[in-house]
Every structure is written in structure tokens, then in C-alpha cells.
N, C-alpha and C positions, 0 to 999 in steps of 0.2 A: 504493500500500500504506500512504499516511502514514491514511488512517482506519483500519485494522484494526492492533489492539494486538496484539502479539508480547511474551508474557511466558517468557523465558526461563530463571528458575529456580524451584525449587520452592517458596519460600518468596512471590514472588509471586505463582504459580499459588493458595495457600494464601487467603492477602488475595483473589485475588480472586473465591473460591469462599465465600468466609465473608462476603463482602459482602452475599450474596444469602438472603433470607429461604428457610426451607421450610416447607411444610406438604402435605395434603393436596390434590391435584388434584380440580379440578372436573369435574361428570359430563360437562361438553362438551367437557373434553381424554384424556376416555376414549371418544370414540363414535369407530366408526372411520370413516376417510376411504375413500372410492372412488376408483380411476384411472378410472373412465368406461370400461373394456374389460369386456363381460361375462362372457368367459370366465375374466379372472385375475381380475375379481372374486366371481366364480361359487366360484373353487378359493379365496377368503381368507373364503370366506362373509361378504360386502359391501365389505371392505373391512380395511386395515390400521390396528391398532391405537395409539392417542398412548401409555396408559401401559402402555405394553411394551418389552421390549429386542429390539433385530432384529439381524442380521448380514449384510451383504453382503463379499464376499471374491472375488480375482484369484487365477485358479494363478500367473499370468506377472506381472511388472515393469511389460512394454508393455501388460496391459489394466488398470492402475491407475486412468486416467484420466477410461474407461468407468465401473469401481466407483464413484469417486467422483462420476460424476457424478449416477449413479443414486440416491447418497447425497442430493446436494444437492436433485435432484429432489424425492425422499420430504420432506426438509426443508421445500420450498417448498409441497409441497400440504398438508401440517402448517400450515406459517404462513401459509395462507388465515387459518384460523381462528385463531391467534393469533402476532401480530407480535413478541412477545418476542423475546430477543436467545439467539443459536446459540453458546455454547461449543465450542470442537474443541480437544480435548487428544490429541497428540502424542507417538507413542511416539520417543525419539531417536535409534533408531537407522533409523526410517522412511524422512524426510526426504533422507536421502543418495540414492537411487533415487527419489523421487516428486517433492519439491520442494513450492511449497504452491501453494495456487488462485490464479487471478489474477479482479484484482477484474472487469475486463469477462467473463469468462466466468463469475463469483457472477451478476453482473446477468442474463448469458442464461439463467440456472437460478432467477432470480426471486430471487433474494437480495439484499438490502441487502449489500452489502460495509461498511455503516457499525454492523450488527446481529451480525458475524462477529466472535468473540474467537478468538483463538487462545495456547493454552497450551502452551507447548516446556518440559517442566521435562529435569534434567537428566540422572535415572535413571530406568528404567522403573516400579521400584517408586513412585518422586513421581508417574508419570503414571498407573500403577492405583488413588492416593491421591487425585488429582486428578478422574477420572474419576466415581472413586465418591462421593468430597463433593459433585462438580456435578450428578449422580443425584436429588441431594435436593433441587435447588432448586426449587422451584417458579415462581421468576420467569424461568427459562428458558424458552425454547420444544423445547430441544434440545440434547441432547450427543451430539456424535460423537468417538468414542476410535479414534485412527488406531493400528494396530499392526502392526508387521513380523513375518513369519510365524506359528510356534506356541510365545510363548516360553514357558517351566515356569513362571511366576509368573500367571499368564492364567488359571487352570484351571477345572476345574467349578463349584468356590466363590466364583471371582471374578465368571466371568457369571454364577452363582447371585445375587450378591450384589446385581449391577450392576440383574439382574430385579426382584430385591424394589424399590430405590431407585425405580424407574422406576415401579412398580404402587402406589406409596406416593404420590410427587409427579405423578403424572400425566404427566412429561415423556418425551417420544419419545429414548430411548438406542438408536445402533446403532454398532454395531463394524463400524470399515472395518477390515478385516484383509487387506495387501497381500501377495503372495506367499506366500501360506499355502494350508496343506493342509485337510482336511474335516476336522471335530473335533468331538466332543460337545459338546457346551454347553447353556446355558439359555435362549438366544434362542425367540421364540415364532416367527418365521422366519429361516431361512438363506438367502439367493441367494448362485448363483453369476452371475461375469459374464465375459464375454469377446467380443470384438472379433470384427467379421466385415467383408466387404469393402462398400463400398458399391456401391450401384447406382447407374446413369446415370438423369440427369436430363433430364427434356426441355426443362426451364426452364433451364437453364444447363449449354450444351451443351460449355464448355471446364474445368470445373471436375468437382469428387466430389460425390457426393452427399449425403445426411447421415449421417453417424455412424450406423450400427446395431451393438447389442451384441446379443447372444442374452442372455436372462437365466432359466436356471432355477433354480426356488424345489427348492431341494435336501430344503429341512425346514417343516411347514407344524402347527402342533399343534393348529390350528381347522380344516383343514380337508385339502384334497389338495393333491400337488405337481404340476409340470408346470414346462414350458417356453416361451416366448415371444421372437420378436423387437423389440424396442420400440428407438424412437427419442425423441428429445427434439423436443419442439415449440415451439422458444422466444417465438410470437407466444401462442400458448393459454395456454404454462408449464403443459404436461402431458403426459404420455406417450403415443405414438401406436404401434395393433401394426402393424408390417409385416409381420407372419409369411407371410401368402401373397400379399404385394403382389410384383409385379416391378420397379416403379419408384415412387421415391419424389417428391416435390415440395422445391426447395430454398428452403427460404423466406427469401430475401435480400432486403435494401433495396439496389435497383440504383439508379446513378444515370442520371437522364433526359437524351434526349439533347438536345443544346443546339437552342435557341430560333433564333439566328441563325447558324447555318452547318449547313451538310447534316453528317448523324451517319453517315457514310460516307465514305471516298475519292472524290474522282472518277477513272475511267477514264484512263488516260494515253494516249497518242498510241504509234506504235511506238518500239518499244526498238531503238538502231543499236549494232552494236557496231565501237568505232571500235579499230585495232592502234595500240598505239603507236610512234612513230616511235623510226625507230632513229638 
């Protein structure tokens, strides 16, 4: 965690939001990006949008981890096209049930852990102040505002607010919103997400198999909604559907077996069973 800066109060969060130039975004971080699925990208008519605000959100605690990874994902097919540096500003009272990323799993979601800031300021309203000055940066590639449930400070004029920033500077903003309920807002999409069990593997027969969330797109304002099973694909760094697969493939680096000695037991001889003497 020593590359990824943890700024823990608001007057840092402040410096380091002001650091960053704004202006207008360019037309290539307004075209949208595709997951390569042609049905979810059928229903986002091509693809989702860089200068837009999005929202993905967990009813439960325990599918946070899914939310966020789906976040990270969205981030990384974003920063195909541009490698700028990921802002995540932090609601405070979040943290206490989620905890933050670790950096070997940024890398399996295609992220620099060394492109990752992270801002903890110390009241909510610092981290809606925060959110919405890094809105404007254009030397971001992306802000994501983690927030705990529906709090009254949040409201339709904030993601109103957070939308315009985003459709100005061209940068990808989405609200991870952890244990929260369905809420109006101004997001140009809403996903829901949530955990399902994995299937058996036939490549790794003592082990789970990959992570699948279900994810439906609850709110879609270009086009329709729907639902999907998607996994992460960490060799591609991209989303794969399993919606009508039954088994999935684990894509592990195993290690090979040894060169000089058999990668097996050998057979033993019989087994005596001796009493002990008394």
C-alpha cells in the first residue's frame, strides 16, 4: 500500500484536487466504450459512456466487493484509452464494513495501484466537496465516490451536480454506493450487483470457481435495462457473460510439475497394522 497515497483530511483532499488542471474533455473521452457482449451492449446502444456519471450499488455489506469490482473493471476498460490517474474519494463512515482495495487485486482489475489516489477526508460533506472539485479535473481519468447507504446530503442536486462536472470535463464519475437502497438520481446508468455461487471447474477440480455477480442495469437513459451474469476475466481484463454457461474456466497460473522427480506419490507397499505392546 506504500505507492497508493491515503489522504486523510479534508484540507488535503482540497490541495490535492486543486492540483489538477480542468477544462473541457476531448471528443475521445466522450465516445463510448464497449464490453465486447452484444447483448449488454445492444441495451447501452454501443457502449458506456467516459463523460457521464454512473452508479453501481450492493443491497448487502457481503456483495460490496463484487460492486466494487465491477467499478474497477468499468475503470480499466476506460483507461485503455486513457492512462491518467483514478481519484476515489471516501465516504467515512464507509470504510468500517468494506475496508479498501488491495493492491494485487487493482492489478487483477488492470489497474496501476501506483495511478490509484485515495481520498479519506473526515466528514461526509468534505467528501461531497471532494468528489465534486475532482469532477472537474480533466487530468483524471476517473472519480469514484464510495458512499454508505442513502445519506440526506447525497441528493438529486448532488448527483445532478456531480453529472454536469463529468459532461463538462469529460471524466468517467460513478458512485459506489455500499448498502444502499434504489434512489432517484442523475446517473445516466444505475447497476445493481450481487453475488451468486460459483460453478465447478473442470480445470481445477479442488478449488471454486470464478467469482460471478449477477448485475442488473436497474436505470438505463440511452437505452433499455436488463440483466446479466458476468465475470471478470483477469488475462483479457474484461468482462465475460456466463449467463447460460454451466461451467466456467479458472484461469490460474499453476505451477508445473517438477522436472526431476515424479509429480505424484509413488504407491506404497501394504499397510501392517502393528498392536502395541503392552
Amino acid at each position: 500500500m506504500a505507492a497508493i497515497a491515503h489522504t486523510r483530511i479534508a484540507g488535503a483532499a482540497k490541495s490535492q484536487v486543486q492540483n489538477s488542471s480542468s477544462g473541457p474533455g476531448d471528443s475521445a473521452r466522450q465516445a463510448g466504450v464497449s464490453f465486447d457482449i452484444p447483448d449488454l451492449d445492444q441495451h447501452l446502444n454501443g457502449g458506456m459512456w467516459t463523460n457521464a456519471l454512473h452508479e453501481v450499488r450492493c443491497s448487502l455489506a457481503r456483495d460490496f466487493a463484487g460492486a466494487a469490482g465491477f467499478v474497477l473493471g468499468l475503470a480499466a476498460q476506460f483507461g485503455k484509452q486513457d492512462a491518467r490517474r483514478i481519484l476515489w474519494v471516501i465516504d467515512p463512515a464507509a470504510p468500517v464494513d468494506s475496508g479498501l482495495p488491495f493492491p494485487d487485486g487493482l492489478s487483477e482489475h488492470g489497474i496501476d495501484p501506483k495511478a490509484l489516489v485515495f481520498v479519506r477526508p473526515i466528514t461526509l460533506q468534505d467528501a461531497l466537496w471532494s468528489a465534486d472539485q475532482a469532477a472537474k479535473c480533466s487530468d483524471l481519468s476517473a472519480v469514484i465516490f464510495q458512499v454508505k447507504g442513502n445519506p440526506k446530503p447525497f441528493d438529486m442536486t448532488a448527483t445532478r451536480r456531480l453529472m454536469l462536472r463529468a459532461r463538462e470535463s469529460g471524466v468517467l464519475v460513478c458512485v459506489l454506493r455500499q448498502s444502499g437502497a434504489e434512489e432517484a438520481g442523475a446517473a445516466t446508468t444505475r447497476w445493481h450487483v450481487e453475488i451468486m455461487p460459483s460453478r465447478p471447474d473442470a480445470d481445477f477440480e479442488y478449488g471454486p470457481g470464478q467469482a460471478r455477480h449477477v448485475h442488473k442495469l436497474e436505470r438505463n437513459r440511452h437505452g433499455r435495462t436488463g440483466q446479466w451474469t458476468l465475470v471478470w476475466n483477469p488475462e483479457n481484463r474484461a468482462f465475460e457473460d456466463v449467463t447460460s454457461k454451466l461451467e466456467t474456466t479458472h484461469r490460474v497460473h499453476r505451477i508445473h510439475a517438477s522436472a526431476h522427480r515424479p509429480d505424484s506419490p509413488a504407491e506404497v507397499g501394504q499397510v501392517v497394522d502393528f498392536e502395541r505392546a503392552s
